[in-house]
C-alpha positions, 0 to 999 in steps of 0.5 A: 655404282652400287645401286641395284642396276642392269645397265652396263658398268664400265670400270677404268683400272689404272695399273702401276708397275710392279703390281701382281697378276693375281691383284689384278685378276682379282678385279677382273675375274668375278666381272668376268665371271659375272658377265658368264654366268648373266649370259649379258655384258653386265660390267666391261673394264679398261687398263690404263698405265701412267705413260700408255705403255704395257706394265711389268708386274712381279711375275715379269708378265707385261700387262698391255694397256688400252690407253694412257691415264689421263685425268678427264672429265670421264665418270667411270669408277676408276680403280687404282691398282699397286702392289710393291714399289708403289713410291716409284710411282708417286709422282708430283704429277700422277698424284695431280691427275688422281685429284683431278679425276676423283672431281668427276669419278663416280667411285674411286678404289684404292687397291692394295697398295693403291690405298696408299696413292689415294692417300698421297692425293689427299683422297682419304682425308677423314674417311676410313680406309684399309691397307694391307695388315702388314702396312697398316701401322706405318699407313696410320702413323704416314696419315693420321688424317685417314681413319686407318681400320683393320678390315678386308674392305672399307665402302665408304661415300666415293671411296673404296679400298682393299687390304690384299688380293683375296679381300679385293674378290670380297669387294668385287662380289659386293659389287656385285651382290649390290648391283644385281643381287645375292643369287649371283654374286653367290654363282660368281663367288663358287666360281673361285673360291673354296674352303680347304676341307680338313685332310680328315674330314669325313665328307668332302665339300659340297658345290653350294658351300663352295666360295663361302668363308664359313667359320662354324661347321653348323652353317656349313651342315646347313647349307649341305642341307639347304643343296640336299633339300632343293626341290621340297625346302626344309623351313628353317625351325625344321633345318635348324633342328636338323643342324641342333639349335634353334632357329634364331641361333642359327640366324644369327650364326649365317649373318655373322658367316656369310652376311645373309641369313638362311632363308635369303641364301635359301632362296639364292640357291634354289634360283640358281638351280632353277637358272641354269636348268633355263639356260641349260635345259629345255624343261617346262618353266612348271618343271623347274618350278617344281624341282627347285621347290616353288609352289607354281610357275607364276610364284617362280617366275616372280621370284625369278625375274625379282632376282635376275630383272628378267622373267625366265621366258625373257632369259632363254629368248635372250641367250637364243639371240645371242647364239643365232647372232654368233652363228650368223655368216659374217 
């Protein structure tokens, strides 16, 4: 599940009642957003319930169910996911059908409160796990066998688990991020999230800071140079001098932010721009490269195709299949 990979992944997502809507687009959405922007149906899910039947969530809004939860011999990762009254749910018998999945399951995702059922099942003995902060003393003294930790996501082995909402998006752009790289996951992540400017901030945030938890406003100045400085790159001794430290400081300030350091989110950026103007436009491939900063068509297609496991030529023929297979008669 969390290797570099084009193929399709489907994911099977076990909804318990009382979940909330917004746990569950948590998942969903960044898949979703995912498959939009790649232009090709990267991940596809399927909701199951434990009787078959639509779950009521807290926003009283059913979610239908493509089937009942059944422990098969299926491989899909199978993603649990409960929020309040998770007990109800508990049951001898659904705790016996998690075992049992988690024999054959590629991954198996405790979600919010689905860390819990994980637990009961004993699918967490002596790994670590997370839970929602609130929880998370009762969740270490109920299972001292698990490794409880403070985190907004724990990977470990075949496990995941998620500690709320928002940290369940992290997750889903990890997945991401680890299967069909950075340039991507960094659309997908502008695609929901933002940081709140401050109500006397002097400059508004700009669209390649969007989605970015950035702690130090260095970074943030840095990334607004990164976006103002596409189509010729500033190198980093140049931006970091720009931004008033020194180069290694500022490495180190974007790994502890973002996770990547500057010239890997550089790069993502400048890709990015460079992909939608091939969806988006009909320019030459030497017009984009030369816009977004590469020296030469070929030194773009490689990072291109280095990036998005196609060459540019290879996306615009795709995407023009697909809009002349919808625009077929039926």
């Amino acid at each position: 599940m969390l290797e570099r990979s084009t193929e399709r992944l489907d994911i099977d997502l076990l909804i318990l009642p009382d979940a909330n809507l917004i746990l569950i687009a948590s998942v969903i959405e960044p898949l979703r957003g995912a498959n939009r922007i790649s232009g090709s149906e990267l991940y596809r899910w399927r909701l199951l319930t434990p009787d078959g039947a639509p779950v009521p969530t807290t926003s009283n809004i059913a979610i239908p169910a493509h089937g009942i939860f059944q422990a098969t011999r299926d491989e899909a990762p199978l993603f649990v996911l409960a929020s309040y009254n998770w007990r109800r749910s508990a049951t001898p018998a659904l705790k016996m059908q998690l075992s049992q999945a988690a024999r054959y399951r590629t991954m198996v995702a405790g979600i919010e409160s689905g860390t819990w059922l994980l637990a009961e099942a004993s699918l967490l003995d002596g790994l670590p796990a997370t839970v929602h902060w609130e929880d998370y003393e009762d969740f270490a003294l109920a299972y001292p066998e698990v490794r409880a930790v403070k985190d907004r996501f724990v990977i470990d082995a075949k496990r995941l688990t998620t500690s709320g909402s928002l940290p369940t998006v992290d997750l889903m752009l990890e997945v991401i991020r680890q299967r069909q790289g950075y340039s991507l996951a960094l659309e997908v992540s502008r695609l929901f999230r933002y940081e709140q400017p401050s109500f006397h901030a002097e400059e508004s945030l700009s669209a390649a800071s969007a989605g970015l938890r950035m702690h130090d406003p260095r970074v943030a100045q840095a990334v607004r140079l990164m976006e103002e400085h596409i189509e010729q790159p500033l190198i980093l001794t140049r931006l970091a001098r720009r931004v008033g430290i020194s180069a290694r400081h500022l490495q180190d300030l974007f790994q502890h932010s973002i996770g990547a350091p500057p010239h890997v989110h550089y790069l993502a950026l400048r890709l990015n721009a460079a992909r939608r103007k091939v969806i988006e436009t009909t320019a030459s491939f030497a017009d984009i490269a030369a816009a977004t900063g590469f020296n030469s068509a070929s030194a773009f297609a490689r990072s291109y195709r280095a990036s998005f496991s196609e060459s540019p030529s290879e996306t615009r023929r795709r995407l023009r299949r697909r809009i002349t297979s919808s625009e077929a008669p039926a």
